[in-house]
Biopython code that builds the backbone (N, CA, C, O; Angstrom):
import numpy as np
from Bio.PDB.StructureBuilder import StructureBuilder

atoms = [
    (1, "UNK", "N", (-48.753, 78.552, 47.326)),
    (1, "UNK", "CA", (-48.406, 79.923, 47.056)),
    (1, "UNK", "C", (-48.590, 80.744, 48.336)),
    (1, "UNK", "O", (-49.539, 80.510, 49.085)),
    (2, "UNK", "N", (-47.810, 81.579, 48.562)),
    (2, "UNK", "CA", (-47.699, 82.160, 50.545)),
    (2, "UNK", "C", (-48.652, 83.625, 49.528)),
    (2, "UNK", "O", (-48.610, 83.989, 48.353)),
    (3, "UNK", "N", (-49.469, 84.118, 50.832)),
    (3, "UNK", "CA", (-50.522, 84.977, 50.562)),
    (3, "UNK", "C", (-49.363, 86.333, 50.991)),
    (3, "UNK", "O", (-48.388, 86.272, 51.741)),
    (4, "UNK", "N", (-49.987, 87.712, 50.080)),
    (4, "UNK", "CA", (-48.800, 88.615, 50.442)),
    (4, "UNK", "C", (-50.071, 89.496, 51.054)),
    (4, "UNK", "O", (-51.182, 89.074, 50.732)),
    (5, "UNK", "N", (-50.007, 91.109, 52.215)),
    (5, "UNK", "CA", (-51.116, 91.224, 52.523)),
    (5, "UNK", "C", (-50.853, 93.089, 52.444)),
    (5, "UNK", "O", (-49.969, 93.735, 53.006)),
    (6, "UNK", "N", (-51.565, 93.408, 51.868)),
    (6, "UNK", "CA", (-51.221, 95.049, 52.069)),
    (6, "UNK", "C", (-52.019, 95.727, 52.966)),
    (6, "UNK", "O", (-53.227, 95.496, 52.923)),
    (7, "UNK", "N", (-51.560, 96.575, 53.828)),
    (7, "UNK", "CA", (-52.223, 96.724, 55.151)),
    (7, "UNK", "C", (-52.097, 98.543, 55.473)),
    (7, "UNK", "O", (-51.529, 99.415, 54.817)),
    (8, "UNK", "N", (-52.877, 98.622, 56.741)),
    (8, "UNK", "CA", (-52.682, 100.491, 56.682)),
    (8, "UNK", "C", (-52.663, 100.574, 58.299)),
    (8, "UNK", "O", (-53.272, 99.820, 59.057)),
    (9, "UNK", "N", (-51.943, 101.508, 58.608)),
    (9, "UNK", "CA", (-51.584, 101.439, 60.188)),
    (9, "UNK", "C", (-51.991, 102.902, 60.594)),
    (9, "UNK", "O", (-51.399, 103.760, 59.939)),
    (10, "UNK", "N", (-52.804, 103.332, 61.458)),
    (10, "UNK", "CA", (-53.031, 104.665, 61.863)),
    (10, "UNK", "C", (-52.425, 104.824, 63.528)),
    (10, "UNK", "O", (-52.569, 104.173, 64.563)),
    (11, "UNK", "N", (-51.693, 106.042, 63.139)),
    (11, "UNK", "CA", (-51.089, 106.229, 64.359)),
    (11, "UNK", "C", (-52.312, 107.018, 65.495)),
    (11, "UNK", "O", (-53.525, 107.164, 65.347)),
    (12, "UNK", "N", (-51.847, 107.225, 66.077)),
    (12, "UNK", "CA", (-52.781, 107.726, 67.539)),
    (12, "UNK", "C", (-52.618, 109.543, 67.120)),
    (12, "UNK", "O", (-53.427, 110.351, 67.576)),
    (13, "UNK", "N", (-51.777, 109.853, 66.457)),
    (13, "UNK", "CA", (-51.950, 111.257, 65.915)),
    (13, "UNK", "C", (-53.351, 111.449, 64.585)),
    (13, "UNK", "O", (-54.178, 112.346, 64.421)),
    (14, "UNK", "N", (-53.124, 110.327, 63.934)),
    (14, "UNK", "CA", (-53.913, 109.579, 62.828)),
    (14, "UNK", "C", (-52.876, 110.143, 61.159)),
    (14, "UNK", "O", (-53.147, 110.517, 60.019)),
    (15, "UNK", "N", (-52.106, 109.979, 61.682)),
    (15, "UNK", "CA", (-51.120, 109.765, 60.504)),
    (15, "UNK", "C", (-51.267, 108.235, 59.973)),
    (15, "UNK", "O", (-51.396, 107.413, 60.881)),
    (16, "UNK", "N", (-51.269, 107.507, 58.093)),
    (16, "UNK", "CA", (-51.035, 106.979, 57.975)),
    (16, "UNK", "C", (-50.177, 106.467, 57.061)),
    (16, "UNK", "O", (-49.722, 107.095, 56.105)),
    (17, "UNK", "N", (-49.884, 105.022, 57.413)),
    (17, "UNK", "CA", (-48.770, 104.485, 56.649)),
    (17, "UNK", "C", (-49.244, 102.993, 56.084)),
    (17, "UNK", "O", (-49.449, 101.932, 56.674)),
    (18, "UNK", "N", (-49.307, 103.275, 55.053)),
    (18, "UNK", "CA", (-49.387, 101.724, 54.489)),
    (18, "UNK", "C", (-48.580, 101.091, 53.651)),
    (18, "UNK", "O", (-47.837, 101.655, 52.847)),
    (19, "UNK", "N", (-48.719, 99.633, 53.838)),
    (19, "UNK", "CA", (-47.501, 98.631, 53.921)),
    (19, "UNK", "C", (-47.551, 97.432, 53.050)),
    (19, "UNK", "O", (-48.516, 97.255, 52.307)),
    (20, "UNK", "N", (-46.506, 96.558, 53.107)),
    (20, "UNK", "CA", (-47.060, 95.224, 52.834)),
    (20, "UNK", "C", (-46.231, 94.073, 53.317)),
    (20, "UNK", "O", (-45.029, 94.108, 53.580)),
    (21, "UNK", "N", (-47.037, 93.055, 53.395)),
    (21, "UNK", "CA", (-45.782, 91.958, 54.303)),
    (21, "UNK", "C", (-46.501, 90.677, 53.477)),
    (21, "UNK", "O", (-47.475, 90.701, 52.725)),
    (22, "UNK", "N", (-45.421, 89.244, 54.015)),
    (22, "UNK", "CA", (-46.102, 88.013, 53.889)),
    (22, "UNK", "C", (-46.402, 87.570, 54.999)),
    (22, "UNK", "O", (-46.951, 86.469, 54.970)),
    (23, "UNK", "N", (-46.189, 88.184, 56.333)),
    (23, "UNK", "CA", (-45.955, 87.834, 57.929)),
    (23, "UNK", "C", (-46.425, 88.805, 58.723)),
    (23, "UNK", "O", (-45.571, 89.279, 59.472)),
    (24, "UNK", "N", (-47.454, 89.237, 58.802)),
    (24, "UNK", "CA", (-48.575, 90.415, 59.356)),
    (24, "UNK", "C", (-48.228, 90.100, 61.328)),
    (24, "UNK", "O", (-48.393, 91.034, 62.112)),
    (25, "UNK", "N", (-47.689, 88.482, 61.909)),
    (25, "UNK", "CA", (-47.978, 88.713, 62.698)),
    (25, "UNK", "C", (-46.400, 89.765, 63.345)),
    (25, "UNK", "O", (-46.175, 90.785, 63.995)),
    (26, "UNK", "N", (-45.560, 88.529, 62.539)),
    (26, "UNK", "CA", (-44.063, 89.762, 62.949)),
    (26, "UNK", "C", (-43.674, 91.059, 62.669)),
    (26, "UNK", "O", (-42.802, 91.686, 63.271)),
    (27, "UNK", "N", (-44.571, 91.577, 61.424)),
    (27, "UNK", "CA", (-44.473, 93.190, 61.191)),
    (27, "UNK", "C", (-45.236, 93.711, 61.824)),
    (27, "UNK", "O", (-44.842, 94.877, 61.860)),
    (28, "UNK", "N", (-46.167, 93.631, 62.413)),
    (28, "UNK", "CA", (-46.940, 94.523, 62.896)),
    (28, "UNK", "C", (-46.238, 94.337, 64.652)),
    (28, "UNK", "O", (-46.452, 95.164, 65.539)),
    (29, "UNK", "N", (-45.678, 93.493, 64.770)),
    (29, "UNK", "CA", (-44.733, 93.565, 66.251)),
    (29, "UNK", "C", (-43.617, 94.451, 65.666)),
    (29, "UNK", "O", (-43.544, 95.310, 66.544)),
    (30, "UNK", "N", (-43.059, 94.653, 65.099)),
    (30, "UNK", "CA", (-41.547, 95.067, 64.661)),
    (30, "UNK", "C", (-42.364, 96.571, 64.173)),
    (30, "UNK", "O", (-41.405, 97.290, 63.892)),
    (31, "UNK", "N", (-43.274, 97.164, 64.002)),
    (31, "UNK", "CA", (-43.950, 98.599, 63.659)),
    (31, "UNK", "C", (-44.176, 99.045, 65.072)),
    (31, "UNK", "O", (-44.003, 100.196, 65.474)),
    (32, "UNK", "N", (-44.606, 97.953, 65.833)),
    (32, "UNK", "CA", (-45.314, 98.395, 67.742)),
    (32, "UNK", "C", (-43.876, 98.832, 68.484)),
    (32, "UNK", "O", (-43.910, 99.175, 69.666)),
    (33, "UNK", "N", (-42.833, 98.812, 67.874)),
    (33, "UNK", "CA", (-41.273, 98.552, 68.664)),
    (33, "UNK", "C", (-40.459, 99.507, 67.795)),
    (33, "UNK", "O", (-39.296, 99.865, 67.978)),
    (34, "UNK", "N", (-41.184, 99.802, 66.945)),
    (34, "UNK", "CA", (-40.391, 101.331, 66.290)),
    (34, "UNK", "C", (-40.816, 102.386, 66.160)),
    (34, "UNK", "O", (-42.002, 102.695, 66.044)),
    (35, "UNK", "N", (-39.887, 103.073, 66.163)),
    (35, "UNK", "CA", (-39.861, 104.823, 66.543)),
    (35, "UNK", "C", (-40.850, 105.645, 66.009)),
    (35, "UNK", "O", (-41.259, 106.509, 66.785)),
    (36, "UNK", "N", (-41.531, 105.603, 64.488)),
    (36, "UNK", "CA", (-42.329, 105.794, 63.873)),
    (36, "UNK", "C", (-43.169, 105.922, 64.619)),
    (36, "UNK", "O", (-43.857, 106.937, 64.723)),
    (37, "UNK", "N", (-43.327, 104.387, 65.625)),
    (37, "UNK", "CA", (-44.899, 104.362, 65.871)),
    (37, "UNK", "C", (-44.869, 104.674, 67.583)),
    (37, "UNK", "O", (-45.582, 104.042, 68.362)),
    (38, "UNK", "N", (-44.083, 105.570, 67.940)),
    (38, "UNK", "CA", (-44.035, 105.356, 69.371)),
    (38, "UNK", "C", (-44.825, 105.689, 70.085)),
    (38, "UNK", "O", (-45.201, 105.216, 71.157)),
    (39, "UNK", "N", (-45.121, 106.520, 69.536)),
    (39, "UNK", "CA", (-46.263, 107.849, 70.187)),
    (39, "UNK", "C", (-48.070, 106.913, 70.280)),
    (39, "UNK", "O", (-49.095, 107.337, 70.813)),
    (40, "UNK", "N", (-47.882, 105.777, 69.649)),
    (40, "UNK", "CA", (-48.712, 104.895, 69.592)),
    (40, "UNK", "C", (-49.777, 104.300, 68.629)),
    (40, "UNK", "O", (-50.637, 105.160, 68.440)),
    (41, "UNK", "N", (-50.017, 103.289, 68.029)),
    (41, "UNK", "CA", (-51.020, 102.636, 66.909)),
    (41, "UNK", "C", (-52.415, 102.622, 67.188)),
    (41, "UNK", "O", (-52.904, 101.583, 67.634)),
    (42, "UNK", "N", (-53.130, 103.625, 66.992)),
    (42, "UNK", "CA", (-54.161, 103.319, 66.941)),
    (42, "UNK", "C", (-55.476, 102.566, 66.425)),
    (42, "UNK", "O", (-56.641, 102.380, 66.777)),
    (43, "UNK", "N", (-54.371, 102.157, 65.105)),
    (43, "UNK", "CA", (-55.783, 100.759, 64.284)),
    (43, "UNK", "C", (-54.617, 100.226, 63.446)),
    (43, "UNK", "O", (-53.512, 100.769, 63.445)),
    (44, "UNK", "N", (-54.925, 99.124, 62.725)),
    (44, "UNK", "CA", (-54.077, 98.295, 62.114)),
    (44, "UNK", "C", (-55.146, 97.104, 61.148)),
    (44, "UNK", "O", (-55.654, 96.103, 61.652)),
    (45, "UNK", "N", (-55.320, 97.571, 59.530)),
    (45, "UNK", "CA", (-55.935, 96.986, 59.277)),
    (45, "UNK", "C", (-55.183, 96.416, 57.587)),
    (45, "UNK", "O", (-54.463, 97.063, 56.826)),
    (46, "UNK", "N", (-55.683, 95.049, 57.457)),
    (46, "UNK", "CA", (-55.886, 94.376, 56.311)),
    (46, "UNK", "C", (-56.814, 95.344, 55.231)),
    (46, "UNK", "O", (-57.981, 95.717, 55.356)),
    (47, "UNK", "N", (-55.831, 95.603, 54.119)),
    (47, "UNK", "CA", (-56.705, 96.114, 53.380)),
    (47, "UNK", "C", (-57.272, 95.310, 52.047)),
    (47, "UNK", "O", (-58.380, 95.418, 51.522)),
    (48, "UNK", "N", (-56.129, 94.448, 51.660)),
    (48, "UNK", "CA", (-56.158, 93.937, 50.550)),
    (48, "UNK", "C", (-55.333, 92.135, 50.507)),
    (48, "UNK", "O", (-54.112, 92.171, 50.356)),
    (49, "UNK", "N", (-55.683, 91.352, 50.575)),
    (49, "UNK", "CA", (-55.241, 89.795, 50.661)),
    (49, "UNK", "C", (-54.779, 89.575, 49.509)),
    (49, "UNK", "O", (-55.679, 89.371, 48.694)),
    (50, "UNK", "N", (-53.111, 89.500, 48.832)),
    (50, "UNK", "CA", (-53.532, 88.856, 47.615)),
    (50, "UNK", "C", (-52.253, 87.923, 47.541)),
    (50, "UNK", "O", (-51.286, 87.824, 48.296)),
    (51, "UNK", "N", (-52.673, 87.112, 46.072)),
    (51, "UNK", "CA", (-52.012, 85.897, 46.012)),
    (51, "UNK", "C", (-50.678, 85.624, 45.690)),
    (51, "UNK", "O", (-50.055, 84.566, 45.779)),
    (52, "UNK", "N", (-50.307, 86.801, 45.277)),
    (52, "UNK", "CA", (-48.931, 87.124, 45.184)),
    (52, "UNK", "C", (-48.141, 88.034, 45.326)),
    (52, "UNK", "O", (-48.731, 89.082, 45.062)),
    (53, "UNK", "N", (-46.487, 88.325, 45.771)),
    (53, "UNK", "CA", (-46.056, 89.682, 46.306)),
    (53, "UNK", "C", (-46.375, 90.602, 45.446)),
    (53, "UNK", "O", (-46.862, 91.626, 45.924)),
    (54, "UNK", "N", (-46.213, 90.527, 44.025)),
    (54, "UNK", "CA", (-46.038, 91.395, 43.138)),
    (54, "UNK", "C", (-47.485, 92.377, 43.086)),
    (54, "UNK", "O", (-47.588, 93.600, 42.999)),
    (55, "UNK", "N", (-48.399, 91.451, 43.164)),
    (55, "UNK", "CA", (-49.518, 92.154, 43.287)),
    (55, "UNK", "C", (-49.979, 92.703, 44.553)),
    (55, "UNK", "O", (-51.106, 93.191, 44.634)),
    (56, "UNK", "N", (-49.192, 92.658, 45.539)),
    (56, "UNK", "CA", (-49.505, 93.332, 46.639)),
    (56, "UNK", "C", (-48.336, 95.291, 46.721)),
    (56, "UNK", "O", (-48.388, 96.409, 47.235)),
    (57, "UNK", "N", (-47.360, 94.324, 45.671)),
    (57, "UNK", "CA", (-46.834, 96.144, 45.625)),
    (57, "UNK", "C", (-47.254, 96.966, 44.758)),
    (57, "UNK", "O", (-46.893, 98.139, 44.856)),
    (58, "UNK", "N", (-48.178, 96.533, 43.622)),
    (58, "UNK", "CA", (-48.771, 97.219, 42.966)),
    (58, "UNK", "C", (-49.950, 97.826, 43.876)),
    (58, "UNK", "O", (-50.192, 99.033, 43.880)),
    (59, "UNK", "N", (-50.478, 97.135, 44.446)),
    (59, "UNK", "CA", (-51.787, 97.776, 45.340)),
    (59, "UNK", "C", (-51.011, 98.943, 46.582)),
    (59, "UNK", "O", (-51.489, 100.010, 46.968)),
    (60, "UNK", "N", (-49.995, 98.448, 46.905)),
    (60, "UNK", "CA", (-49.198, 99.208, 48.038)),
    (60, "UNK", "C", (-49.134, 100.888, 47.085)),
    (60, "UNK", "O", (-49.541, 101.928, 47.602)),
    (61, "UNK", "N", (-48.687, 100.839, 46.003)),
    (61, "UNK", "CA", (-49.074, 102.507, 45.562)),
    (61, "UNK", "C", (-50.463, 102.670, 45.587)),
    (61, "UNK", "O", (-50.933, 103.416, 46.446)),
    (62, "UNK", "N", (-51.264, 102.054, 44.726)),
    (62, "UNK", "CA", (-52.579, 102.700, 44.434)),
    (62, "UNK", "C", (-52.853, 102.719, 46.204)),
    (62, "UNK", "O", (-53.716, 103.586, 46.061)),
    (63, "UNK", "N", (-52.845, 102.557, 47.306)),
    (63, "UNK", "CA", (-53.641, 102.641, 48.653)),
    (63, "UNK", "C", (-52.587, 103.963, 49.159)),
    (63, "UNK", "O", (-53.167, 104.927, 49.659)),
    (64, "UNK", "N", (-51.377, 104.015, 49.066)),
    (64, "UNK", "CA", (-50.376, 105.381, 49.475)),
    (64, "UNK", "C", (-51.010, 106.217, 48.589)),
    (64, "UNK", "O", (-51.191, 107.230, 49.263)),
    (65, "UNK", "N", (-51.617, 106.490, 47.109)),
    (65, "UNK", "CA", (-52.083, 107.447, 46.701)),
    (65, "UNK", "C", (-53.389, 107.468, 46.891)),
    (65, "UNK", "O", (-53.994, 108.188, 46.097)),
    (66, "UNK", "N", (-54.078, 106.868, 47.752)),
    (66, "UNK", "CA", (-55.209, 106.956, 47.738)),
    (66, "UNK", "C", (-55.441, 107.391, 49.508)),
    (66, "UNK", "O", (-56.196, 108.309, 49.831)),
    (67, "UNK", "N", (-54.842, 106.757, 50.292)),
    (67, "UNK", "CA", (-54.585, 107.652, 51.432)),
    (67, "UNK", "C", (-53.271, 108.778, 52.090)),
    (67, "UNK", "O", (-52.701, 109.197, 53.097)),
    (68, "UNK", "N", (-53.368, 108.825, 50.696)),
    (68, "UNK", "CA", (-52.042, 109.892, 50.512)),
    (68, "UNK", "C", (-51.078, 110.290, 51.942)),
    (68, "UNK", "O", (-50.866, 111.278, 52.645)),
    (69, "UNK", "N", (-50.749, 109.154, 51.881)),
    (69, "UNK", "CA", (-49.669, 108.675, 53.078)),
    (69, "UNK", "C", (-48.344, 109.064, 52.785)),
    (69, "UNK", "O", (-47.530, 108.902, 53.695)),
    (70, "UNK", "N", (-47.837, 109.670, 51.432)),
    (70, "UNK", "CA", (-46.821, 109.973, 51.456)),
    (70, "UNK", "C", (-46.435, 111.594, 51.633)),
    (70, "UNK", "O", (-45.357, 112.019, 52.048)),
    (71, "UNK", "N", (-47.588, 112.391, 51.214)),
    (71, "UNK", "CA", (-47.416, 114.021, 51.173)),
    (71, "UNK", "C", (-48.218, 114.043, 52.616)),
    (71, "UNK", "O", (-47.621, 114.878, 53.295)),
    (72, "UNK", "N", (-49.063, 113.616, 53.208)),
    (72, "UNK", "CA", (-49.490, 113.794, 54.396)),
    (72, "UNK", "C", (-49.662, 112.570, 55.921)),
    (72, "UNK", "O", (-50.275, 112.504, 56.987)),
    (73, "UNK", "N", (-48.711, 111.806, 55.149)),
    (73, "UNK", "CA", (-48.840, 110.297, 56.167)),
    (73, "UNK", "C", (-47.149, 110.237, 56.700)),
    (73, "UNK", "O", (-46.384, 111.149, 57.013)),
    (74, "UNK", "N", (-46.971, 108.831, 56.650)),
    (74, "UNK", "CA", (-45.986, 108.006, 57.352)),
    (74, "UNK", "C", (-45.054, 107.708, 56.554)),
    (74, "UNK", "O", (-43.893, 107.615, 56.952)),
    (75, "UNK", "N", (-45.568, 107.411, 54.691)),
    (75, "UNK", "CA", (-44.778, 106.429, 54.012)),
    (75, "UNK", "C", (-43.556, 107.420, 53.598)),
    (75, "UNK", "O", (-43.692, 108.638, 53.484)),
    (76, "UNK", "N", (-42.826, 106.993, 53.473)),
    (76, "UNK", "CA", (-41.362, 107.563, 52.783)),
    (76, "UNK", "C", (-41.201, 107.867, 51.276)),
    (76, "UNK", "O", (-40.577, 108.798, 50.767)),
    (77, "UNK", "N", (-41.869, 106.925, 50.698)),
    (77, "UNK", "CA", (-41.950, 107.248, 49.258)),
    (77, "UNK", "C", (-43.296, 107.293, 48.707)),
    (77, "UNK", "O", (-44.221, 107.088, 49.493)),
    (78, "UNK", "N", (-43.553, 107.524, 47.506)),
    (78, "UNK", "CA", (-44.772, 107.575, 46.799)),
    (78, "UNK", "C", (-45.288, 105.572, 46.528)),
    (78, "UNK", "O", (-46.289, 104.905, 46.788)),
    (79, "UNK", "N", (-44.157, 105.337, 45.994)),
    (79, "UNK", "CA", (-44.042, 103.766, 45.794)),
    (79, "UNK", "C", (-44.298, 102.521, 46.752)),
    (79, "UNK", "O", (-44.607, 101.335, 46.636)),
    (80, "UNK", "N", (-44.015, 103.391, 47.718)),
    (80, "UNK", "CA", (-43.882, 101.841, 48.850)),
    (80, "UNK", "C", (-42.579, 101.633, 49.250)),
    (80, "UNK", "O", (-42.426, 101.195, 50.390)),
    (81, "UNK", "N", (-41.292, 101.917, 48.357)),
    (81, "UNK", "CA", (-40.124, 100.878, 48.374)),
    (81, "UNK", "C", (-38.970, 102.464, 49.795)),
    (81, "UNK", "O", (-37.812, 102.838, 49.609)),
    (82, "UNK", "N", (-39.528, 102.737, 50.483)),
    (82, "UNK", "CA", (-38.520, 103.748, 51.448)),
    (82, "UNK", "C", (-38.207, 105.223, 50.734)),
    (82, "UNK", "O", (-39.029, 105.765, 49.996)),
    (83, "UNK", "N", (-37.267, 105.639, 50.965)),
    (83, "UNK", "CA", (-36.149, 106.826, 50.462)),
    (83, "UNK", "C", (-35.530, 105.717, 49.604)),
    (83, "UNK", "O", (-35.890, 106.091, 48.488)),
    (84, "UNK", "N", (-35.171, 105.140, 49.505)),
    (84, "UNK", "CA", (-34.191, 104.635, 48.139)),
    (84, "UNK", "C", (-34.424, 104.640, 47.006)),
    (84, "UNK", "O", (-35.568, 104.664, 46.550)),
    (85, "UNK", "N", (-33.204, 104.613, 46.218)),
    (85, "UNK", "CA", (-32.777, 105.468, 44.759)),
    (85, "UNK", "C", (-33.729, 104.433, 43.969)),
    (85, "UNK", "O", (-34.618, 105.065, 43.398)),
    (86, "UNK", "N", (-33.835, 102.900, 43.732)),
    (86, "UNK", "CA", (-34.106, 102.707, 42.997)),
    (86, "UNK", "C", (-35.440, 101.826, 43.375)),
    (86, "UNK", "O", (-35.601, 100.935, 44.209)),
    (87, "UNK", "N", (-36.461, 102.522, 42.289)),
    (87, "UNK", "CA", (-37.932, 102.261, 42.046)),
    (87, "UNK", "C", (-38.256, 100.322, 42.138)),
    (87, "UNK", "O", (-39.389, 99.861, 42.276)),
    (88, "UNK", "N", (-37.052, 99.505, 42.030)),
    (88, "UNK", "CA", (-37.299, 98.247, 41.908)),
    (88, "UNK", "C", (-36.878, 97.629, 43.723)),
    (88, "UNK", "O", (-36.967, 96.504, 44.215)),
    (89, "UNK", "N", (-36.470, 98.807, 44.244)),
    (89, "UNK", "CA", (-35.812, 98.259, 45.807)),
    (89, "UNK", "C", (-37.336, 97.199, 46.436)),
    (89, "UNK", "O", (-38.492, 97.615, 46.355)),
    (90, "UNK", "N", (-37.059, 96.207, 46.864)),
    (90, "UNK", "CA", (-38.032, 95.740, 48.457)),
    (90, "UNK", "C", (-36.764, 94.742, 49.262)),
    (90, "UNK", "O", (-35.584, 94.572, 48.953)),
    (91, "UNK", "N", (-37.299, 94.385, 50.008)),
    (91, "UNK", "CA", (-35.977, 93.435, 50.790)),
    (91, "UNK", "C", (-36.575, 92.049, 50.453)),
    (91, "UNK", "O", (-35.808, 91.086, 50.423)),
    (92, "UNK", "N", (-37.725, 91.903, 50.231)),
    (92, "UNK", "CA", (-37.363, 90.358, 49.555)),
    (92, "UNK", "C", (-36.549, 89.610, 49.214)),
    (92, "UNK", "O", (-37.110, 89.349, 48.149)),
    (93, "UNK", "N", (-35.272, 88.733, 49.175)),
    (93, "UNK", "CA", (-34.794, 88.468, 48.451)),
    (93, "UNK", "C", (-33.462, 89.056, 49.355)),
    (93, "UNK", "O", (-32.419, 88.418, 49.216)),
    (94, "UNK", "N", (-33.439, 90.334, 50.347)),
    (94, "UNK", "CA", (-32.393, 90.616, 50.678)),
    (94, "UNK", "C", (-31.304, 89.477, 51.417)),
    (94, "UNK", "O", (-31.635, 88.333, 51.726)),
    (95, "UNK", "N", (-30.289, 89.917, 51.569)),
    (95, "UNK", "CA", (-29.489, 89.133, 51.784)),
    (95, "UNK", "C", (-28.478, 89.809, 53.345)),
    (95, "UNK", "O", (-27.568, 90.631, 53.456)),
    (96, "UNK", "N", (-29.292, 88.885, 54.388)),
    (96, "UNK", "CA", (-28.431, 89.506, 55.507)),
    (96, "UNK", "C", (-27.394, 89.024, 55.768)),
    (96, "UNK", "O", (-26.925, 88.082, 55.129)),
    (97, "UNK", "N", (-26.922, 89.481, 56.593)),
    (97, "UNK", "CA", (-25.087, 89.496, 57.276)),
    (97, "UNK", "C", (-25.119, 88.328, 58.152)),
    (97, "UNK", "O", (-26.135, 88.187, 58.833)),
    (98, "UNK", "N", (-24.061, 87.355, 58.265)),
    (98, "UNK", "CA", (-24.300, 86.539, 59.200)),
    (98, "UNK", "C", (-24.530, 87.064, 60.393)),
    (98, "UNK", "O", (-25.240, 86.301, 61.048)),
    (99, "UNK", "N", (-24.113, 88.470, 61.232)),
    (99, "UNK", "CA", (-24.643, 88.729, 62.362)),
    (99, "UNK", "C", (-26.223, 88.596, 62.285)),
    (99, "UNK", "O", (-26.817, 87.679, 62.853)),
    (100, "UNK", "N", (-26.768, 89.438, 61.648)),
    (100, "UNK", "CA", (-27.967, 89.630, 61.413)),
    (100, "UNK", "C", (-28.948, 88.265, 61.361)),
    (100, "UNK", "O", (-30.131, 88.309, 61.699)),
    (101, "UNK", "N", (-28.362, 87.196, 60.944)),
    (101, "UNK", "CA", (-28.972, 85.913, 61.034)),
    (101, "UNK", "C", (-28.929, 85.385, 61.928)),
    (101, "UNK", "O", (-29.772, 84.541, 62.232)),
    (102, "UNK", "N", (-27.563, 85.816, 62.924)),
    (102, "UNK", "CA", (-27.374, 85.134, 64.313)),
    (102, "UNK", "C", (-28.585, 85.735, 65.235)),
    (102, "UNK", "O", (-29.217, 85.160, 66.121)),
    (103, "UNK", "N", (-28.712, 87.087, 64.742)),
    (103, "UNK", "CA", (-29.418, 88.179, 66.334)),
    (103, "UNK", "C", (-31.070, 87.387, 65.660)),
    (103, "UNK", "O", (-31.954, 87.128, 66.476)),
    (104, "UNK", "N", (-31.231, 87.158, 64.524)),
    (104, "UNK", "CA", (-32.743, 87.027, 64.049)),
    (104, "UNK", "C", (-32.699, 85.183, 64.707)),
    (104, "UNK", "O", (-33.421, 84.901, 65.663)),
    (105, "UNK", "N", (-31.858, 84.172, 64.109)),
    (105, "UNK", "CA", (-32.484, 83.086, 65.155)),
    (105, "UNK", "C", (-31.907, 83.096, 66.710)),
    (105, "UNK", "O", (-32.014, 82.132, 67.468)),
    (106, "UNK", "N", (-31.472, 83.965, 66.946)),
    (106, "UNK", "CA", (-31.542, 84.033, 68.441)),
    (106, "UNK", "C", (-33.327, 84.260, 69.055)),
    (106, "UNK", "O", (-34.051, 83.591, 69.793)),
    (107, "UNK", "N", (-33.526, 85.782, 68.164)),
    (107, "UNK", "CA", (-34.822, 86.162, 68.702)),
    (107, "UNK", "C", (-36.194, 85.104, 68.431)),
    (107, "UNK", "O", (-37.314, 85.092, 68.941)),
    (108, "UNK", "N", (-35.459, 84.125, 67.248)),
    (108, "UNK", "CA", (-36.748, 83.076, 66.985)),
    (108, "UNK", "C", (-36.355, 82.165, 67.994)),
    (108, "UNK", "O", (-37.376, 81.625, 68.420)),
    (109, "UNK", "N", (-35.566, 81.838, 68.445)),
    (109, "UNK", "CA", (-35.676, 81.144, 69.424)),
    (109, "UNK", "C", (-36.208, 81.122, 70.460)),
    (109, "UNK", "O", (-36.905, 80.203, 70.889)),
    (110, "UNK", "N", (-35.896, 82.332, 71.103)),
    (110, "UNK", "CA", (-36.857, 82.446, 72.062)),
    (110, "UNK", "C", (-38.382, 82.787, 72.177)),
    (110, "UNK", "O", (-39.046, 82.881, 73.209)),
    (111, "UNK", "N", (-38.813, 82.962, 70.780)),
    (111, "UNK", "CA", (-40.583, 83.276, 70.428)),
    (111, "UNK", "C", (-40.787, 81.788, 70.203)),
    (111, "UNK", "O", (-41.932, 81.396, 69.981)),
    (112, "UNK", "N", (-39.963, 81.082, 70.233)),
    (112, "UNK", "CA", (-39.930, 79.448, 70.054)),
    (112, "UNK", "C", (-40.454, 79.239, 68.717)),
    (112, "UNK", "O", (-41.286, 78.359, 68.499)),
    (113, "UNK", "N", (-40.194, 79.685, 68.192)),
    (113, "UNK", "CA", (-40.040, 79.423, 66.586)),
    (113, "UNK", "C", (-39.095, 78.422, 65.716)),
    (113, "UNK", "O", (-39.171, 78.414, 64.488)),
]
sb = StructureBuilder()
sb.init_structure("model")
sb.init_model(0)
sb.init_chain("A")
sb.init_seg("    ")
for serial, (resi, resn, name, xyz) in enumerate(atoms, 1):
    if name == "N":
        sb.init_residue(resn, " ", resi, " ")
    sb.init_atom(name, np.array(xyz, "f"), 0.0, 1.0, " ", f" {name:<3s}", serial, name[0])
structure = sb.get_structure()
């Protein structure tokens, strides 16, 4: 079973945003390389380890309402899931474009992946 990990990122203003991934080492590179965070990351922490995605997006609200990251932080929604319309959105499961698969094992290639 792949571990899912919900996490909280403080910017160098100390705005925060918390998240969730199954791959902490490539999101937290792909957060260091976006605009959000340009101005710079000042901490980046594991908040919660758990054993499955589902239960990591349930924790992803209770930690946005609890560091109320969405009326005074980073996050986009109350939920976790962006600005988008519907409450069930994550990209799990998304389905990219063959470009998008070309530019992504290009870039694994060269992280030698």
């Amino acid at each position: 079973m792949q571990k899912s990990y919900v996490y909280k990122i403080t910017r160098s203003d100390d705005l925060v945003y918390v998240g969730i991934t199954v791959n902490t080492k490539s999101r937290f590179k792909s957060h260091e390389r976006s605009e959000r965070f340009s101005i710079g990351i000042k901490n980046i922490e594991i908040l919660k380890e758990c054993d499955t995605y589902e239960e990591a997006e349930e924790l992803e609200e209770y930690y946005i309402t609890l560091f109320n990251s969405f009326e005074q932080g980073l996050n986009e929604s109350r939920n976790g899931k962006g600005n988008h319309n519907s409450p069930k959105f994550n990209t799990k499961g998304f389905k990219f474009s063959v470009e998008s698969k070309a530019k992504m094992s290009e870039s694994a290639k060269k992280r030698g992946i």
